[in-house]
GUGUVEX-402057 format. One line per 4 residues: their letters; for each residue x, y, z of N, C-alpha, C. Coordinates in steps of 0.001 Angstrom, whole numbers. Example, Ala and Ser with C-alpha at 12.3 -4.5 7.8 and 13.67 -1.06 7.14 Angstrom:
2
AS = 13190:-5690:7800:12300:-4500:7800:13200:-3300:7800 | 12850:-2250:7080:13670:-1060:7140:12900:30:7870
***
This chain:
113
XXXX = 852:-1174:0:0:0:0:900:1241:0 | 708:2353:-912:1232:3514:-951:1425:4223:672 | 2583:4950:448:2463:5646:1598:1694:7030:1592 | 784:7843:2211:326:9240:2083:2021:10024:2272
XXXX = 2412:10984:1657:3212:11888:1257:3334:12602:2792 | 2329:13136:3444:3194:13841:4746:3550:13040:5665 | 3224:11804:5942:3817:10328:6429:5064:10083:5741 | 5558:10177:4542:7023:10028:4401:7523:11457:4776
XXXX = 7344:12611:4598:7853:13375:4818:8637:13426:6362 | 8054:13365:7073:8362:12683:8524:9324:12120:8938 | 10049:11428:8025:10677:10528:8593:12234:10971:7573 | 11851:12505:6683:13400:12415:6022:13410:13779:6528
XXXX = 14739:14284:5984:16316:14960:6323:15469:16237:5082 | 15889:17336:5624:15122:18746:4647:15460:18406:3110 | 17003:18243:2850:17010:17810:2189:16514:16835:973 | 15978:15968:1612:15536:14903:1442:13685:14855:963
XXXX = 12946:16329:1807:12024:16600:1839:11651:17232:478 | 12950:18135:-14:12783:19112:-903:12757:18263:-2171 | 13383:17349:-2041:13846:16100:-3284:12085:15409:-3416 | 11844:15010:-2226:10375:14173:-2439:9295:15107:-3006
XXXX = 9438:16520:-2601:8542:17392:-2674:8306:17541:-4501 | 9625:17826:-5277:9833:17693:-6350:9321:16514:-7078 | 9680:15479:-6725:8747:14524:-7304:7269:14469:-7191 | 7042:14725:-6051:5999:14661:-5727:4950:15619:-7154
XXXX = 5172:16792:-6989:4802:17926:-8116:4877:17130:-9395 | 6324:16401:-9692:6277:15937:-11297:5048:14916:-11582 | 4914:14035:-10271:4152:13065:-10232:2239:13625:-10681 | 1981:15004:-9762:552:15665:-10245:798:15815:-11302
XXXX = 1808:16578:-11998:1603:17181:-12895:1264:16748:-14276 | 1765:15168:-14293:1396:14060:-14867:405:13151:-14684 | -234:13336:-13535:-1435:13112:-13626:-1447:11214:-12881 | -404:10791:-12311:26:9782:-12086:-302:9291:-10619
XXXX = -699:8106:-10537:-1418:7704:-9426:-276:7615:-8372 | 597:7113:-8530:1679:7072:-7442:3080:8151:-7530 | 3716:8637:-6542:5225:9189:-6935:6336:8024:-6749 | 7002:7812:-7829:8066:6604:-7939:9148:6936:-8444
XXXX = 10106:5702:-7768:11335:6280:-7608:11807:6807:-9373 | 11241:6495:-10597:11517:7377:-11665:11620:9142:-11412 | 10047:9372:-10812:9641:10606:-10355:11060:11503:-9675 | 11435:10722:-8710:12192:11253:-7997:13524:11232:-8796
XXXX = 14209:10669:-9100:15305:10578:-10022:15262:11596:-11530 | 14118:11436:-11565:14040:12371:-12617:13816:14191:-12242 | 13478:14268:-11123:13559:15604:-10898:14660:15497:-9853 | 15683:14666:-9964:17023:15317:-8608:17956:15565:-10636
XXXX = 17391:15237:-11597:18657:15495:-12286:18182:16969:-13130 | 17091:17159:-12966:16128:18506:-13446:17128:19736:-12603 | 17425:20890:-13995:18398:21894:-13672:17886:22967:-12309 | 16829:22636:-11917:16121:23437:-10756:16855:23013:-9755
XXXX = 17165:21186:-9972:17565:20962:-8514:18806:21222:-8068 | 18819:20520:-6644:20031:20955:-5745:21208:19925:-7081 | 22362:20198:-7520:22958:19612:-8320:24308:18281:-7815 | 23458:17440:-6519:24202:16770:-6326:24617:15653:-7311
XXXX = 23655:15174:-7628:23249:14168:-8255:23823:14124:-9644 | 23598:15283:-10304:24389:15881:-11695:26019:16034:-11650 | 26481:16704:-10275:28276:16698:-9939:28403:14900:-9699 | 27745:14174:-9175:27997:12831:-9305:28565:11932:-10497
XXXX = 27365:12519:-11043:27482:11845:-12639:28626:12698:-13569 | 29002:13763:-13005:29873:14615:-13824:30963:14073:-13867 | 31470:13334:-12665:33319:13283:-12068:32938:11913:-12372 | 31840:11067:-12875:31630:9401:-13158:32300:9504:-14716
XXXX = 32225:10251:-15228:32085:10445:-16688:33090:9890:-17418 | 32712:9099:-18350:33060:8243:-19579:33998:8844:-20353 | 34665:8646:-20465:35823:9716:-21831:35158:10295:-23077 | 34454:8777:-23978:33858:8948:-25105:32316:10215:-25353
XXXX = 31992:10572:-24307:30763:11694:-24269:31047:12819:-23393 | 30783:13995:-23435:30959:14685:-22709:29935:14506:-21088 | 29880:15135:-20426:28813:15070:-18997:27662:15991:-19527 | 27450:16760:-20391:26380:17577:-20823:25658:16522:-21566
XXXX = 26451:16006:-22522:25669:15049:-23287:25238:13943:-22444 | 25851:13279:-21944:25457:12335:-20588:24222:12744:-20069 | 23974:13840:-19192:22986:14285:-18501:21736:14652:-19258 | 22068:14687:-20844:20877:15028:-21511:20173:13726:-22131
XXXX = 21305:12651:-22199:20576:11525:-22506:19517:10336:-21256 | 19942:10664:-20217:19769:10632:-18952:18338:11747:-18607 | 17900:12401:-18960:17059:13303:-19039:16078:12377:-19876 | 16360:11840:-20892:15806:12197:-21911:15101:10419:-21079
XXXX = 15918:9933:-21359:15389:8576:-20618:13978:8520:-19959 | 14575:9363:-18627:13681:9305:-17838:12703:9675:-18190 | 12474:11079:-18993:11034:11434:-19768:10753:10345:-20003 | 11139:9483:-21072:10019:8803:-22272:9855:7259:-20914
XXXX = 10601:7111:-19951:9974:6212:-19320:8661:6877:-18035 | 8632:7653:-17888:7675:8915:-16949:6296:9105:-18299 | 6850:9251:-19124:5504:9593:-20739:4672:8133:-20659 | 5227:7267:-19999:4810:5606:-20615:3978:5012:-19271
XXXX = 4319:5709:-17982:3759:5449:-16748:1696:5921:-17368 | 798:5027:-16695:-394:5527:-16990:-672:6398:-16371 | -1421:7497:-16697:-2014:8334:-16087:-3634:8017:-15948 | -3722:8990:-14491:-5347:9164:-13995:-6504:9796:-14824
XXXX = -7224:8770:-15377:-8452:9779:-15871:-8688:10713:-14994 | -9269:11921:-16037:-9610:13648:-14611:-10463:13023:-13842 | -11388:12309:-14353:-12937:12357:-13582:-12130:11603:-12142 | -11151:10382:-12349:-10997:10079:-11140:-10070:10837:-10261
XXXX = -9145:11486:-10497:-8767:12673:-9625:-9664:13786:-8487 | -9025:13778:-7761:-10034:15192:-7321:-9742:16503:-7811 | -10143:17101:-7862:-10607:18615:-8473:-9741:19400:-7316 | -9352:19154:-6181:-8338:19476:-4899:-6795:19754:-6022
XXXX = -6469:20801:-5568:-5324:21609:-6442:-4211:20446:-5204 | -4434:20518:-3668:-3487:20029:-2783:-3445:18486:-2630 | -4019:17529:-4219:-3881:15724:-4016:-2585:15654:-4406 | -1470:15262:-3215:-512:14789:-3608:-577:13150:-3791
XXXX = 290:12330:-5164:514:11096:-5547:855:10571:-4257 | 292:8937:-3721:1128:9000:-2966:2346:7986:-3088 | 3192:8113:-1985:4622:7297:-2593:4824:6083:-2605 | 5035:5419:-3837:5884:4000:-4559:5923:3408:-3134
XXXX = 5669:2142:-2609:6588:1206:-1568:8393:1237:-1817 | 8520:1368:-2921:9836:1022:-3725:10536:2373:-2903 | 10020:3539:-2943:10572:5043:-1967:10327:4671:-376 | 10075:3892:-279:10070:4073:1504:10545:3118:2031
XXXX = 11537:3221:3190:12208:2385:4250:11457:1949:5139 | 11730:588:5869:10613:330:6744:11082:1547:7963 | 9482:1990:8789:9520:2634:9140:10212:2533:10735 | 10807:3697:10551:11763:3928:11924:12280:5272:12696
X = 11097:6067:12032:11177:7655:12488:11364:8012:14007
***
């Protein structure tokens, strides 16, 4: 069973909050019944975010591609696997601007807050 979103929030690091929060948003905005760990991965490499995740992959980097090109194919990924997730018919959504998705089992640790 999904977790409700201010129930994980709870139990992470600000950090950590700001990262879920982000997914969380990509996840409405798509219209997607759950936030999963795509969601989240895909907005820690989104140029808004904090750029840990991107300096990671920068100093990982392959000889044969640059890290720009890297990060854009890596981008690009994650879209067309996020485009392929089903989305919620409107009618079953609520009309509530504040329904956050709630989170993947796959995003949450057993609990130990």
């Amino acid at each position: 069973m999904p977790t409700p979103v201010p129930a994980a929030r709870q139990c992470l690091a600000p950090a950590a909050v700001t990262a879920l929060d982000a997914a969380v948003a990509s996840a409405r905005r798509r219209a997607h019944a759950q936030t999963t760990s795509l969601h989240l991965i895909a907005s820690l490499l989104s140029p808004t975010a904090a750029p840990l995740l991107r300096d990671a992959l920068a100093r990982a980097r392959s000889a044969a591609y640059s890290p720009r090109l890297q990060l854009k194919a890596l981008d690009l990924c994650f879209a067309v696997s996020l485009d392929r997730l089903p989305s919620t018919p409107a009618s079953a959504t609520t009309s509530n601007d504040q329904h956050e998705p709630p989170v993947a089992n796959s995003l949450i640790l057993p609990p130990h807050c």
